[in-house]
N, C-alpha and C positions, 0 to 999 in steps of 0.2 A: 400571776402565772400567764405566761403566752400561749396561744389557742390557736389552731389555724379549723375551718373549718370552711361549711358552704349551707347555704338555705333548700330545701329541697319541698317545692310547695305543693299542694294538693288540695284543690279549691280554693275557697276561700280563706282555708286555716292553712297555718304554717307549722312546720316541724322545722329543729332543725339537727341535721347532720354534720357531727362533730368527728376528726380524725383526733385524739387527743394522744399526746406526743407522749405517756408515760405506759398509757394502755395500747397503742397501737391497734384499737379498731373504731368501726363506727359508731355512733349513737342514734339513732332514727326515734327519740322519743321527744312526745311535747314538754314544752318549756317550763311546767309546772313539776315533770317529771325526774328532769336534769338531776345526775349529781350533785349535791349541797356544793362541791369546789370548785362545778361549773357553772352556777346560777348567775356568781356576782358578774361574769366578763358575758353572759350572754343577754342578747337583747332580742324582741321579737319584731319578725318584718312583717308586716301588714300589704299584704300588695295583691288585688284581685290576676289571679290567675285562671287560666284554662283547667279540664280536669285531669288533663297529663302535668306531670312534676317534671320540673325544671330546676337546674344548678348553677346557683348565681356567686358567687362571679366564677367565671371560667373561658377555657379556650372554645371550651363546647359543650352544647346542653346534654343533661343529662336524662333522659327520656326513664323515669322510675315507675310506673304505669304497669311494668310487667315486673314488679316485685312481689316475690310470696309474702312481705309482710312490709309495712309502714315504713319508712325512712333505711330499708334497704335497698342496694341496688341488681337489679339483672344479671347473675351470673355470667351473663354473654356478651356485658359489652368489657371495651377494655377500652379507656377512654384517661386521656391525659385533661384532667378536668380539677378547678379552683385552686392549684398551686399543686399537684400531684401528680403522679404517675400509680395507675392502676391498674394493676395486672387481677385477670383474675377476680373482679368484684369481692373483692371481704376475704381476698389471701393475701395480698401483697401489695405493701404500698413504699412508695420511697417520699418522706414526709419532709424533706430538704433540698434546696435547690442541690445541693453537694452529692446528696445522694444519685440525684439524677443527673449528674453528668458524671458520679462515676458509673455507672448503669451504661451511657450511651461509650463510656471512653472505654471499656472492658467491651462491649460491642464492635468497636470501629478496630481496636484490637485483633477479635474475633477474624475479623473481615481480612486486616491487611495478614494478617496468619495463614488463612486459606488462600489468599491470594500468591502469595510467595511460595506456597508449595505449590500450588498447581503452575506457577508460572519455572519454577525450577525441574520441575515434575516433565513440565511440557519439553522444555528445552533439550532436558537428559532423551525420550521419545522423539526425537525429532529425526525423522527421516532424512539420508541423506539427498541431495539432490544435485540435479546435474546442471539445473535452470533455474536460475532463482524465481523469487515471484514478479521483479525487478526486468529481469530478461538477463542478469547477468550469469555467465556461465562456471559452474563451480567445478573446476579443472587446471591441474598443474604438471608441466613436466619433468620429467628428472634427468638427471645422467645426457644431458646436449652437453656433446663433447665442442670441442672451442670454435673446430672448423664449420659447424652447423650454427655456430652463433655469430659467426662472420657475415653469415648470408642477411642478415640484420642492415648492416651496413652498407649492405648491396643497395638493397632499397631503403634508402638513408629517410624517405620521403617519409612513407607510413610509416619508419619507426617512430620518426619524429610524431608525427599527430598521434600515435599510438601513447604518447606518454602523459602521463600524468602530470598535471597544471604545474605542482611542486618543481617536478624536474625540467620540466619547460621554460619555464623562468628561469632557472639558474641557467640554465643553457643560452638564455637570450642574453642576459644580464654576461654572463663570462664571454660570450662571442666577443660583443661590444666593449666591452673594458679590456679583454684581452687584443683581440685589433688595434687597439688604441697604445697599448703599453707596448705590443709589439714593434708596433712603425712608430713609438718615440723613441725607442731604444734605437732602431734602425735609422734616424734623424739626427739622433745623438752620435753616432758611429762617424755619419757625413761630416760633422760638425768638427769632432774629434781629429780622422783622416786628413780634414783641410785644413788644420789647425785657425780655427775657426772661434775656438774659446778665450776666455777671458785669460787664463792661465800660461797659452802661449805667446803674450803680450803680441797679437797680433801691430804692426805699421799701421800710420793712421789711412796712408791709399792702399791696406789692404781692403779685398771684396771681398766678403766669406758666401757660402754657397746659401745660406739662410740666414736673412738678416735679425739680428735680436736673440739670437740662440747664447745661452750665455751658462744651462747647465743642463740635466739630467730633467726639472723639474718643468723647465721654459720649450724642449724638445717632445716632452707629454704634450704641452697642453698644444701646441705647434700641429701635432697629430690629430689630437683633437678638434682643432678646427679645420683641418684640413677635410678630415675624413664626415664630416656634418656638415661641409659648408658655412661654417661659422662666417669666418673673412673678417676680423675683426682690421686687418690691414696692418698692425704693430710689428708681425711677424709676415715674408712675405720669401718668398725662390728669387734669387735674382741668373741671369744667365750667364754665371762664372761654372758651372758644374754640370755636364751632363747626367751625372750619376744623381743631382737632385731631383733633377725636372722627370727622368724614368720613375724613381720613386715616388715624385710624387701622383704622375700618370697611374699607376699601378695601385697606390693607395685609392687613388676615389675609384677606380673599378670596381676594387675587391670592397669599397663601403659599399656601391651600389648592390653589389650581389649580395654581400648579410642584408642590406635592410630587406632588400627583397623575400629572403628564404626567410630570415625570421617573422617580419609582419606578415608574411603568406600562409605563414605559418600557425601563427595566434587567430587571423581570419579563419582559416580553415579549421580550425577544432571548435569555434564559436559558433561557425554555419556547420557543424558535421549534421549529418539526419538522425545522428542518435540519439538527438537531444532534442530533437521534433519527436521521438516516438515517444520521451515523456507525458507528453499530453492523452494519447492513447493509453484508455485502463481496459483491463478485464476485470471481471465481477470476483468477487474470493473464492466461490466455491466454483464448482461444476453442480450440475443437478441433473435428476435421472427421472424423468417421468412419462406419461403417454400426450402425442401429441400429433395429432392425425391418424389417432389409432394404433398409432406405433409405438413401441419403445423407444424414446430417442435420449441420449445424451445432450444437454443443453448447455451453454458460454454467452455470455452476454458481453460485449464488448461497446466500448464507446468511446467518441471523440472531443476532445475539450474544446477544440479551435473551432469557429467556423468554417476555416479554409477546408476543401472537401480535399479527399486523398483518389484520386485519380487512378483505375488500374488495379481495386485494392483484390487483394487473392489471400486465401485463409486456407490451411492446411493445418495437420495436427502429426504427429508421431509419439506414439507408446513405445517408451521404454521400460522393456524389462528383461528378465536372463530368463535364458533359456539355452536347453539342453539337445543336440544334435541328434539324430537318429544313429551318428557314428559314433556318439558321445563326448562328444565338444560340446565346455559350455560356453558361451556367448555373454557375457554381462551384460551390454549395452546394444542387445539388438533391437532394428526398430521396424516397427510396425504401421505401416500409413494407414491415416484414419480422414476420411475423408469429413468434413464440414461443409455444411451446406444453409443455406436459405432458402425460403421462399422464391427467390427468383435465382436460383442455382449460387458457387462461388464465384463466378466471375465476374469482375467489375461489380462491384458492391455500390449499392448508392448509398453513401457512408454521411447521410448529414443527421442522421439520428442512432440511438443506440441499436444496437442489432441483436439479436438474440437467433445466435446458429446454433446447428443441432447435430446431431452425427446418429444415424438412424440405426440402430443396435438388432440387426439378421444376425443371419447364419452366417454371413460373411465378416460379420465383427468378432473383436478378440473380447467383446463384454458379454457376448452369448451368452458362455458359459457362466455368468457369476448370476450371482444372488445376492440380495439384501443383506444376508450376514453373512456370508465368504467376502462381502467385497473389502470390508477394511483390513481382514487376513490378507487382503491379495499385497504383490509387490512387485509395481509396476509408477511411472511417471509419465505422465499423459504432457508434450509439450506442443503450445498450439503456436504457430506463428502466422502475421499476418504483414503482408508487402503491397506497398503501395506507394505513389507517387505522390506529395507534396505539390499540391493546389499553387502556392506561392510562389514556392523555389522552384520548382521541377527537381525536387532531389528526391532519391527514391531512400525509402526507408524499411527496416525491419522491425517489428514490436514482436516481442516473444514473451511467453510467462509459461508456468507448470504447473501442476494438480496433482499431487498423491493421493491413494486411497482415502484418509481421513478428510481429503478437501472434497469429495464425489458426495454428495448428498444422494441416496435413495430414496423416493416418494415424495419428491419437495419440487416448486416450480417458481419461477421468478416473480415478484410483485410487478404491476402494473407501474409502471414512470413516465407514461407523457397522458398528457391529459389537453383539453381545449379550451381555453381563456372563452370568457365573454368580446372580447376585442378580435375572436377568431384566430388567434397563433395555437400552436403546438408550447407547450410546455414540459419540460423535461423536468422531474424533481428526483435529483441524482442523492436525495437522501433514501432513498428505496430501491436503490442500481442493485446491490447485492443482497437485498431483502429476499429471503425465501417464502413459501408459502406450503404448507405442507397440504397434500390432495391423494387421493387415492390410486397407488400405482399396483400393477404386477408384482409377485414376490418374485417373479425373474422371467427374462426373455425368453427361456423355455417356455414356460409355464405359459404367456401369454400364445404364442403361436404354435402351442399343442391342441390350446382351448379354439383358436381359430382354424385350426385344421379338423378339429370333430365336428365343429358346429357347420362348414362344409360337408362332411360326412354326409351328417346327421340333413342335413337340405338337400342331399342328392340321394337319398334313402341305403345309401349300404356304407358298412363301414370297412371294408377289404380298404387299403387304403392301393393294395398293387390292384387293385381292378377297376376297368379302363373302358367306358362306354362307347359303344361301336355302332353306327349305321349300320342295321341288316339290311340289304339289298333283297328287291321282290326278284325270286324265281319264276318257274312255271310250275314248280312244285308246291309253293305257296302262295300261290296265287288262288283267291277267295272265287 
């Protein structure tokens, strides 16, 4: 019979502790004790031990010490110990490796189950927004009638760098092939008109106007070299035809000007600054807590590159609707929210991460909330930040957004730089977005109500309209 079991020692004498696979529990008795079916596979281990009980062989000891009785184990641990899994000390055991990976596989189950609805759950919940977290803007027109979409064209420039890679290429790729098929066809025409082809059996002292032109296929490539500067020399203009040597004049013009607008063009979306402001991130949340005594809303912001951003300036706008006193409502009005640091917003010295704040008065639109009206609220907090490019001098925009459910109340950012023994600053941007939960206001009111009594309360009266006066000495009061 096969036996899986473990030694479980207690001084210098041994017991040992049997899982037997037909009874399904433990055995904690000595060796003389055993079942008659389990005597013949059991043997006794001899081995000076301490007077805590130990489980050999295993992933880990098993501490039996605080058993209520001999070769049972502690209720309280649950210990994956000599080939088992046990839950529960002396309720639940899975006595085969099979069993215990179906245990974990019905687990991981478990997990990706929970996962998938909360992750469909979220997405169906998902606020709309007007700014992604990206900085991209989530906005579409309708109903541009044709002469409004002409104005496109007008400024042919930024529509062009306005396009997407995909349509870029094709545009560059058709310019170039289509110039090229255009002016062979128009080579072939020359060729044709001066009867110039093989088919006209030209005189052998005829001169044709392109020497070597001989069809449709040799007038391509004839353009092709012209318009690249190939010059392979096989094919060449001779001066029997005005109307070639124009064409050809006119051909390398109009190459010079695609190559120009096209490569100016691939350059210029390659250096655009919006692909500088990648490297610029904001934290995920926002955070809400007291910080010089104040309520202040918090953003942490930082820079990948070393190159500094020159000029930088941080602003914020709240959007949200609102209803007119005339009763217009407003979907997207916005509300400036000013940001600040420690040495104001202007000109940021931007070579470490920054943590701005927006100080939450009477004069903010977050006055009025509270801890649990704030995720009720419906509003999009969008922060943006301009500055100039250290390298290029190219100025740029980074933008991101905050819905209610991203505003943490009572929570404050982890610490991220820190100082080497070697004396640098160290930034560890695995803790950029880490929060720290700390004790804040249940709300902006509530804090500078409390600091308006406690003034009171230090100038002895609590009339809050009454307003301390110089008496001036008379001669009536006078002592």
């Amino acid at each position: 019979m096969r036996m899986s079991g473990c030694v479980i020692m207690e001084g210098a004498a041994s017991t040992v502790a049997m899982l037997t696979p037909d009874r399904g529990q433990w055995l904690g008795q000595a060796p003389g004790r055993l079942p008659p079916h389990t005597r013949a596979s059991h043997q006794t281990v001899q081995e000076p031990v301490g007077m805590f009980g130990s489980c050999r062989p295993g992933s880990q000891d098993l501490d039996c010490s605080r058993s209520p009785s001999p070769g049972r184990c502690d209720r309280s641990l649950d210990t994956a110990v000599c080939g088992f899994t046990m839950e529960a000390c002396g309720t639940s055991f899975v006595s085969h490796p099979k069993g215990k990976i179906r245990v974990l596989t019905e687990r991981m189950f478990k997990h990706l189950r929970k996962w998938f609805v909360t992750r469909i759950l979220g997405h169906s919940r998902q606020r709309a927004r007007l700014v992604s977290k990206d900085g991209r803007c989530n906005i579409e027109f309708g109903n541009v009638d044709a002469q409004s979409r002409f104005i496109f064209f007008v400024d042919i420039w930024t529509t062009v760098l306005d396009l997407k890679w995909r349509y870029k290429m094709t545009i560059f790729i058709t310019a170039f092939l289509g110039s090229w098929f255009l002016f062979g066809l128009l080579w072939y025409a020359v060729a044709y008109i001066h009867k110039d082809l093989p088919e006209f059996h030209p005189s052998v002292n005829h001169t044709p106007c392109v020497e070597n032109i001989n069809g449709l296929t040799s007038a391509f490539l004839f353009s092709l070299e012209t318009q690249v500067t190939i010059g392979y020399g096989f094919r060449c203009v001779t001066e029997q035809c005005g109307t070639a040597i124009f064409l050809l004049i006119f051909q390398s013009i109009l190459g010079v000007i695609i190559n120009s607008f096209m490569c100016g063009a691939i350059l210029a979306k390659i250096s655009r600054s919006k692909k500088c402001a990648k490297t610029i991130t904001f934290s995920k949340n926002a955070v809400i807590s007291k910080r010089g005594g104040k309520l202040c809303l918090l953003i942490r912001v930082a820079n990948l590159r070393k190159s500094l951003l020159i000029g930088s300036h941080i602003y914020g706008k709240l959007l949200k609707t609102t209803v007119t006193p005339e009763g217009e409502t407003i979907i997207l009005d916005q509300i400036n929210i000013n940001f600040v640091v420690d040495a104001g917003n202007e000109n940021l010295f931007f070579i470490s991460p920054l943590t701005i704040y927006h100080v939450i008065d009477h004069n903010s639109p977050f006055f009025h909330m509270a801890a649990e009206t704030l995720p009720q609220q419906d509003f999009e907090l969008v922060v943006f930040l301009d500055g100039t490019v250290e390298s290029t001098s190219a100025t740029c925009q980074v933008r991101t957004s905050y819905v209610p459910e991203e505003v943490l109340w009572g929570y404050r950012f982890a610490p991220i730089v820190s100082k080497t023994k070697e004396g640098k600053y160290r930034v560890d941007f695995h803790n950029f977005s880490k929060t720290v939960e700390v004790e804040t206001p249940h709300c902006a009111m509530c804090l500078y109500n409390e600091k308006d009594a406690r003034a009171r309360a230090k100038r002895g009266y609590d009339n809050p309209n009454f307003i301390l006066s110089e008496v001036n000495e008379t001669d009536d009061t006078k002592m």
